[in-house]
N, C-alpha and C positions, 0 to 999 in steps of 0.2 A: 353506806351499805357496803359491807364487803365483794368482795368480787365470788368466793364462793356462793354466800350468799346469793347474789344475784342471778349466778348461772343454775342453779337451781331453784330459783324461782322462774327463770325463764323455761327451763325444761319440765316443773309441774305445771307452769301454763299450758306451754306445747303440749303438752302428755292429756292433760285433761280437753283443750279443744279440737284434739285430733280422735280422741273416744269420741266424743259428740256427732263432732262432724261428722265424723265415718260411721257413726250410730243412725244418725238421723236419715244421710244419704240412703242407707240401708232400706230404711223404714220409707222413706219418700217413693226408692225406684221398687220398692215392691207393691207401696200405695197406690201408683201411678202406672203401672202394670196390670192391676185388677179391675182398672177403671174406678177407682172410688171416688164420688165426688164429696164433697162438705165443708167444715171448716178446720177438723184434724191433718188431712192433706194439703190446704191451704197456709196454717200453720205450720207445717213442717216445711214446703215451700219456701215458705219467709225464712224461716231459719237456718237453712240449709245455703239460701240463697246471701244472706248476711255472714255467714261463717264462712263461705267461699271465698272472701271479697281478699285478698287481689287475685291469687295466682289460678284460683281452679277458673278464671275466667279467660284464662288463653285455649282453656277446651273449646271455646267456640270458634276460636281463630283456621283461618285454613293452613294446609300443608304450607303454602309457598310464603307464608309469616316467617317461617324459620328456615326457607331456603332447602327445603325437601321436598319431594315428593312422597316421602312416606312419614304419616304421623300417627301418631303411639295412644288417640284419644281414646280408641275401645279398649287399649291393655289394660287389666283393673290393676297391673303394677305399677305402672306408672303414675295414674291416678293415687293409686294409695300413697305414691313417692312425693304427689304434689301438693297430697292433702299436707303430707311431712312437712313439706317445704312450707306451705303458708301457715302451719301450727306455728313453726318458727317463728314466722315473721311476726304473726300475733304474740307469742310468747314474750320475743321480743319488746316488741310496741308497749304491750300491758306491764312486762316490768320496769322498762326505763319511764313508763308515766308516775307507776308507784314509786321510784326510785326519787323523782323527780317532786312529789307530792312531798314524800317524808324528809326531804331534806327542806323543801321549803316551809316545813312545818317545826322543822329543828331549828331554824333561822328565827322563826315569828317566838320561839320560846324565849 
């Protein structure tokens, strides 16, 4: 796989599960603000909570994790900066697995 290639498949990764994510988060804290209970909410939950996985989970960490006393988790900038950052990481992940599939699939030919 070329290198442009790949970097744009990394970046419509990132691009599409940073819509999501920040879609879904959307739809969860306005769900969960209303009080809704049922299985739509719970659903979005799961999903939201899967699509977070690594970086949105230093939201829970306290100030003195990074050696401050001041942390940035109510800024929705920041947030939206980290949702950025783990799209990457996903973007990432997802296309060196593909990268990784299609070559060993060009081997088995």
């Amino acid at each position: 796989m070329r290198p442009w290639i790949f970097a744009a498949l990394v970046l419509g990764i990132a691009t599409v599960h940073w819509l999501v994510y920040v879609g879904l988060f959307g739809v969860g804290f306005a769900l969960g603000d209303a009080g809704a209970h049922g299985l739509g909410p719970t659903l979005v939950g799961i999903a939201v909570g899967v699509l977070g996985v690594p970086l949105m989970y230093l939201l829970f960490l306290p100030p003195a994790a990074f050696g401050s006393s001041r942390w940035w988790g109510d800024d929705s900038n920041f947030i939206l900066m980290l949702a950025a950052l783990n799209a990457l990481v996903w973007g990432c992940t997802l296309a060196w697995l593909i990268r990784r599939r299609s070559r060993k699939a060009g081997e088995a030919a």
